[in-house]
N, C-alpha and C positions, 0 to 999 in steps of 0.2 A: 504494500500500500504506500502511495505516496502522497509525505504533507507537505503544501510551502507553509512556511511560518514567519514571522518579522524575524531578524537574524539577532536581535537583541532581546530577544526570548529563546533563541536559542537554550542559554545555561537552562531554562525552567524545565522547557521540552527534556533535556538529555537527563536534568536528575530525576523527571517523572519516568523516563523509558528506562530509567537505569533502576529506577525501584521495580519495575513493573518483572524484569526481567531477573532480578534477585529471586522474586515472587513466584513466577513460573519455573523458574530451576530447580524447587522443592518438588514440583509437581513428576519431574522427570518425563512429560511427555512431551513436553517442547522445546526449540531451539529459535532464539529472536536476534536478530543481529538489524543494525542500521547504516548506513553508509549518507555522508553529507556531503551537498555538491559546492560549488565555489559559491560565494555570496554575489546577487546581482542587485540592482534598483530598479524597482517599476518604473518603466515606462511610458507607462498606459495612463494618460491626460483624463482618463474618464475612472478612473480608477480611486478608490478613498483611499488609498497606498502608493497613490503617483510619488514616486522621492523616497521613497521607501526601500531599503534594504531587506531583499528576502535574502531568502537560502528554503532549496529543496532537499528533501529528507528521504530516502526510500527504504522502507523498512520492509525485513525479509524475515519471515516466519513460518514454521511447518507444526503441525499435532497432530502427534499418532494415538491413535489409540488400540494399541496392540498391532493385528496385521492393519487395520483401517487407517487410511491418512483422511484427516479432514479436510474436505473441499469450500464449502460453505455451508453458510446459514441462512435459510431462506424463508422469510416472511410474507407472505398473500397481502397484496392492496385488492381491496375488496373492486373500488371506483377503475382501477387498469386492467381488474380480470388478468393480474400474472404475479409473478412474487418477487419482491426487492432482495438481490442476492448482493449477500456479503462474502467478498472473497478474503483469503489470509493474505492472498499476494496479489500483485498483477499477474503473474506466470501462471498461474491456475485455470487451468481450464473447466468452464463449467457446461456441460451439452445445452443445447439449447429447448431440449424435451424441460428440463426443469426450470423452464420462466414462467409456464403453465402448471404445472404437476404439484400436484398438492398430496398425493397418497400415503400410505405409511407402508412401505414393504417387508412389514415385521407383521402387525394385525389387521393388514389387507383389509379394513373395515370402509366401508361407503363413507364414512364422516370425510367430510374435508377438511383439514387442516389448516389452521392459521398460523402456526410455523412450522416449520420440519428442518432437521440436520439431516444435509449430504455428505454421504462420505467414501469413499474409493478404499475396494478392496484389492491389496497387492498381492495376494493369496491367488484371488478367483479372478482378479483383472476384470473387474466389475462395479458400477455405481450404486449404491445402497441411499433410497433414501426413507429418514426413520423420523418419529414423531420423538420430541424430548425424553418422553415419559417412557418411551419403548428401546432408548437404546441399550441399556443394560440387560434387558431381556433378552436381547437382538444378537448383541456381540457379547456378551458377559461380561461387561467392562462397567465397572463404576464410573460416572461418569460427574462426580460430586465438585470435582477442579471444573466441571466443563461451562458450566455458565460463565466462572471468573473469564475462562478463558474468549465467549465469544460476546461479554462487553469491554474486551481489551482495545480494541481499537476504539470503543461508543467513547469508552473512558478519557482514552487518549486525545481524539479528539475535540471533545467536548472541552475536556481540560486547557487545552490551545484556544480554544474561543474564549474560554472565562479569562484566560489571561490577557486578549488580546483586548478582549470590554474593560477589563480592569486598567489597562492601560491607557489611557486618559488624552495623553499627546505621544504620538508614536515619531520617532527622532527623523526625520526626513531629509536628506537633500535637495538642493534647487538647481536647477541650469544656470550654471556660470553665463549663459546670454543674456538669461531674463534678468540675473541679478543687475548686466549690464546696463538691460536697455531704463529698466526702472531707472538706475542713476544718471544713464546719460539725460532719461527725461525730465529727474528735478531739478538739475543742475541748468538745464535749457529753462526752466521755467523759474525757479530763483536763484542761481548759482552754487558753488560749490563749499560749503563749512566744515570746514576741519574739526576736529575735535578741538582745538586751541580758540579757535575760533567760535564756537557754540558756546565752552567756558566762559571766555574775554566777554562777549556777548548777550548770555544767558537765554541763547537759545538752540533748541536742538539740532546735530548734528546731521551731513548729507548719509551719514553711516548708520545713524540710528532711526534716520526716517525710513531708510530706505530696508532698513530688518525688519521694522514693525510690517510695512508693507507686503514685504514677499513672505513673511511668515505667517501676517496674519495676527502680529502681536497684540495683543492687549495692554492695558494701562494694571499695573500690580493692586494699584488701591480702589480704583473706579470700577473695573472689568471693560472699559469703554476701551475701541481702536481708537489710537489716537491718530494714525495714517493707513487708510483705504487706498489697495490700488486705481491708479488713474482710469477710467472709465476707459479713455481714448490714448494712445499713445503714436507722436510724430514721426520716433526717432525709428529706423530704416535700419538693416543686415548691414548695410554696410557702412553705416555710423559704428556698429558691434565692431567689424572688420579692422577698423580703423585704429582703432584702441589697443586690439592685442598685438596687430602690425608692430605701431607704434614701439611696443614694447620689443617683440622681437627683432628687429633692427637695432637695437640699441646695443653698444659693444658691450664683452663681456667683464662685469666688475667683480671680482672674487673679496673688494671690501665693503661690496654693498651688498649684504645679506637681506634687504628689504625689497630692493629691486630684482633680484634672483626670486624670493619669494611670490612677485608680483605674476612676473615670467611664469613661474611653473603653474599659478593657479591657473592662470587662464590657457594653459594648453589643456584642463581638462573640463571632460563635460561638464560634469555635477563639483558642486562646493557643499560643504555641511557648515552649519551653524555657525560654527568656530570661526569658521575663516569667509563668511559674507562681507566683514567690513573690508577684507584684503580685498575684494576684489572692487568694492565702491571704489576704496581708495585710488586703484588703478589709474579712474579717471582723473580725480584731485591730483594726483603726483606725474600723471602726462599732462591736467593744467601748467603745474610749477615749471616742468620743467620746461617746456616749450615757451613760456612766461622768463624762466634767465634767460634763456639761447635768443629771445627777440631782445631783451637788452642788455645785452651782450655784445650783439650783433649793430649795436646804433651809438 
């Protein structure tokens, strides 16, 4: 089965699969292993996890019960006329006779069933499907672990949604464009304030307008946005263009560790939280300088 999950819920995910998996080891009929792929960010614009760091999880599991491997667990929707089958893996094959089949093949009774366990026999190379209550009859197998075992996934699942609700503001990145264009546009519409400058002043910064903005911030004591993105925006691809040009042309300084800093954000897509103001800044400090070099030059 596979989960994506926020990639900062990660540790939660691993120490609940890590309990889960201590758990079914007593039972000795299972074996659970998980495997995690590289972390990527949403995306997807339409998405409430746009900026968002997942990571996908593929989780591989097998239960035997004696010669029987479990295939799925299958529960009837009355309204689809067929049964919602839970697999342990993707890799499981389930016939397609059992999205209809409700039977019990142990007390072959007329009742239909509103759940029944499948399960594959390696003995007889055959499909057995059995009502809860029937499979110990069926296979001689107590099967008193088995329910832990098929709401392992409901659990697990479930568990990653309560976390994810509980999780209130999920840590996102933004596009180093957008962050761009927003500044290029307030700095076109009131000019450019430095942090020294909003100090000297006593008004807010192009750095801090421009976070509230693309984050979405709020005021800490009000809960009011103090800065709403711009409805309309003038500024153009290649106003964006211009900026990181700017920078990349510029020779290389090994005792300017701020301009090297500036350089490497904006060769990449996404920016996280930390470093939004580096990339405001970008513009303020291709004002400055282009600002000495003209007088400089007179």
């Amino acid at each position: 089965m596979k989960f994506t999950i926020i990639q900062d819920l990660l540790p939660k995910f691993e120490s609940k699969m890590d309990s889960l998996i201590r758990k079914f080891s007593k039972y000795g009929h299972g074996s659970y292993t998980y495997n995690k792929g590289i972390p990527y960010i949403c995306e997807d614009k339409d998405s409430p996890k746009y900026g968002v760091k997942l990571i996908d999880i593929d989780v591989t599991t097998e239960y035997k019960l004696g010669d029987y491997k479990f295939v799925a667990s299958l529960e009837w929707v009355e309204d689809a006329n067929e049964n919602l089958i839970k697999k342990a893996s993707e890799n499981i094959f389930v016939p397609s006779l059992y999205k209809t089949r409700r039977e019990c093949d142990h007390c072959k009774t007329k009742r239909k069933r509103k759940s029944t366990i499948l399960l594959y026999s390696e003995k007889e190379n055959k499909y057995i499907q059995v009502g809860k209550s029937c499979v110990k009859d069926y296979i001689g197998i107590d099967i008193g672990n088995y329910a832990s075992y098929l709401s392992f996934f409901d659990n697990l699942e479930e568990y990653m949604l309560e976390c994810e609700k509980d999780t209130t503001s999920y840590k996102r990145d933004y596009e180093v464009d957008e962050v761009l264009k927003l500044t290029l546009e307030d700095v076109k519409r009131y000019g450019y304030i430095s942090k020294q400058k909003s100090i000297d002043n006593d008004v807010d910064s192009t750095a801090y307008k421009v976070f509230m903005m693309i984050t979405d911030g709020k005021n800490y004591y009000t809960g009011d946005k103090p800065y709403i993105k711009y409805d309309s925006l003038s500024i153009d691809d290649n106003q964006i263009k211009e900026v990181k040009e700017f920078f990349l042309t510029l020779p290389e300084d090994n005792s300017n560790d701020y301009i090297n800093n500036i350089k490497t954000i904006l060769q990449s897509k996404w920016v996280n939280t930390n470093n939004i103001a580096l990339v405001v800044s970008s513009v303020g400090t291709k004002i400055r300088i282009e600002r000495e070099y003209f007088n400089a030059s007179f």
